[in-house]
C-alpha positions as CSV (number, residue, x, y, z in Angstrom):
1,X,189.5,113.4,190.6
2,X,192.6,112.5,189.0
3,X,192.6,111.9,185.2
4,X,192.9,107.6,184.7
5,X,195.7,108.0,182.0
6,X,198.1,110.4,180.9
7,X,196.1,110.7,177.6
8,X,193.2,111.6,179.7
9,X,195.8,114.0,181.8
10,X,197.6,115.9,178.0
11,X,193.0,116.4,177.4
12,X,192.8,118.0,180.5
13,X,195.5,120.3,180.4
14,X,194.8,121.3,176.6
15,X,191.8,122.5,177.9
16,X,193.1,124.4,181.1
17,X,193.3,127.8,180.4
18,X,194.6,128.6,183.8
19,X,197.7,125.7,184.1
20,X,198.6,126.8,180.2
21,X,198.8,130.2,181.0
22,X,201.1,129.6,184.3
23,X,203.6,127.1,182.4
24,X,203.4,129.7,179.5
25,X,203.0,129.7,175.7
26,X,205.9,128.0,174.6
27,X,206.3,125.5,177.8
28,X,202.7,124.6,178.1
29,X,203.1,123.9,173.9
30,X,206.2,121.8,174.0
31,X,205.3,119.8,177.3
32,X,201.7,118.5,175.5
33,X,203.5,117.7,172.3
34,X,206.3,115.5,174.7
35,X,203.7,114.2,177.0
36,X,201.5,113.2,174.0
37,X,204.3,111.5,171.8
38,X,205.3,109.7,175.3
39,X,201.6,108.1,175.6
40,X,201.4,107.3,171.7
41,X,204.3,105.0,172.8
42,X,203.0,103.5,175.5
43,X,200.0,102.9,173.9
44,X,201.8,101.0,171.1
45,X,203.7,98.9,173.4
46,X,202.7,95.2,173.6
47,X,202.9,94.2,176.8
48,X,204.2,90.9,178.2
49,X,200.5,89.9,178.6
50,X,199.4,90.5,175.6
51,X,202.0,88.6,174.5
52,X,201.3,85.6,176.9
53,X,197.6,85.6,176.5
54,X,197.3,86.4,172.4
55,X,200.7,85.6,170.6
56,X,199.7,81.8,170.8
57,X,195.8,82.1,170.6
58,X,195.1,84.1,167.6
């Protein structure tokens, strides 16, 4: 099974020994820190419908 998210993805791989070990130290290390600062902006992105169904509601 796939992970839903790439939050759920960066978890996975922080706690695969095996993949971590392949990349390397220093690439597994760098690639978690970029893939989690990419989904930290994503998840503070308001989307268009958010926008459409909240802006005017609340």
């Amino acid at each position: 099974t796939l992970p839903p998210n790439l939050g759920a993805a960066v978890d996975a791989l922080e706690d695969d020994e095996v993949i971590q070990d392949a990349l390397g130290e220093h690439v597994a290390e760098k690639f978690i820190q970029a893939k989690t600062a990419e989904y930290d902006e994503y998840k503070a992105e308001v989307s268009d419908w958010e926008l459409d169904n909240y802006l005017e509601t609340y």
